[in-house]
N, C-alpha and C positions, 0 to 999 in steps of 0.2 A: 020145662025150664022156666025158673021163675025170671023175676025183671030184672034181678041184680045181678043172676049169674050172667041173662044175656048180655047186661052194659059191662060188668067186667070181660068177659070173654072178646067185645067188644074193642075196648080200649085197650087189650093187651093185641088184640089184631091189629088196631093201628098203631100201636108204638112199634112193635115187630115191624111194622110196612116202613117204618122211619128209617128203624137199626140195620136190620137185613139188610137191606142193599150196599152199605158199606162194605159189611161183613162178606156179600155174595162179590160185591168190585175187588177185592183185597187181596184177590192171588192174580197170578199171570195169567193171560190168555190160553196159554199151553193148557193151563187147570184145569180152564172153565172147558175146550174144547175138547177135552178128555174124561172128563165128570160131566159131560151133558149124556142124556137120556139115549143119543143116536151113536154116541161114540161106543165101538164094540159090538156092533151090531149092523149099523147099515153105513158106515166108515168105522175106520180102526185109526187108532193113534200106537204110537210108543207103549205111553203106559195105559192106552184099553183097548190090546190087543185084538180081543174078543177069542174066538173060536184058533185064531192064527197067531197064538203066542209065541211059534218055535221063529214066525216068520219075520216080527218087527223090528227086527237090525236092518233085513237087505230089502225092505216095501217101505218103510216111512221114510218121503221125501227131505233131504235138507234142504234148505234155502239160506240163500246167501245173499245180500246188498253188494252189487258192485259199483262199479264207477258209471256203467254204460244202463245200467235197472237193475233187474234180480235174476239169481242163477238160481235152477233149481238142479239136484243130483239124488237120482234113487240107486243107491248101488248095488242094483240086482243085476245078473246072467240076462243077456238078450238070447235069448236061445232060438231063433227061428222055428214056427211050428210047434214048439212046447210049452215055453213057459218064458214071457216077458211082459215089462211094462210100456203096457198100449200108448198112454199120453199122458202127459204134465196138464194139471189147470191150475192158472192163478186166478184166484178170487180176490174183490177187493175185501173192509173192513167189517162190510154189512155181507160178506158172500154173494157178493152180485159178480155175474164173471168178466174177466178182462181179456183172455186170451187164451189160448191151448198151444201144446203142440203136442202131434202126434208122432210115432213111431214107426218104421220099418224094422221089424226082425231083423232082417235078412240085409239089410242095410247099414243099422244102427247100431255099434259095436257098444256104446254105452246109453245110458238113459239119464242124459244133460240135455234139460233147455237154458236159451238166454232169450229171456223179457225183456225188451227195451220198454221196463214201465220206471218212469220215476215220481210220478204224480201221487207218491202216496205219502201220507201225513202219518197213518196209524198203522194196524196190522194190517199184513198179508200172508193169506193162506194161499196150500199150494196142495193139489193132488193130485197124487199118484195113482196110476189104476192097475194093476195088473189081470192079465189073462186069467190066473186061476185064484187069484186068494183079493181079491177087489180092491176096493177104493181103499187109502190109507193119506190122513189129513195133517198137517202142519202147520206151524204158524211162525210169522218173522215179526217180530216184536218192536216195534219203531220206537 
């Protein structure tokens, strides 16, 4: 490579380093956390189901702002023994975690938590785990 291809290849690297990020901030969180590299793979969303596409109606958590923090609701079957969702986790905006709750089968006729978290500015994610088809991620959009 000679000197000019490197300095152009160069300066279109850093103008690129300028624009992109715009470009990459530009959609919703939902996007970004659906188009990253992990999502479909080692978490599932909505739209990157991965392997478990018949599944993501009744495994991707909603989440809801109340009055009192955040509700979360997976509306999957607690099937005792078979097939249910093990625990809720809220994460905060950087995925650092805030809190869990866990699940009884055999107890838990639905798979609703209520967070008394209000201290949040930006997003919050929320996952769901189930027993047989894993983790499945979401995001509440402040």
């Amino acid at each position: 490579m000679d000197r000019r291809s490197f300095i152009r290849i160069t300066a279109a690297g850093a103008a690129s380093g300028i624009i992109a990020p715009k470009i990459v901030l530009a959609g919703s969180l939902n996007t970004k956390i659906s188009h990253n590299n992990m999502a479909g793979g080692l978490y599932y969303t909505k739209e990157s189901p991965g392997r478990w596409h018949k599944k993501a109606g009744s495994h991707s958590p909603l989440i809801e702002k109340t009055d009192s923090g955040i509700q979360v609701i997976t509306g999957h079957p607690m099937n005792a023994n078979k097939h249910w969702i093990i625990k809720h986790v809220l994460l905060d905006k950087n995925f650092n975690y805030i809190e869990q709750n866990i699940f009884n089968p055999s107890e838990d006729n639905a798979a609703i938590s209520h967070f008394n978290y209000t201290e949040y500015d930006e997003a919050v994610y929320a996952l769901s785990v189930c027993n047989l088809h894993d983790s499945w991620l979401s995001v509440l959009e402040v």
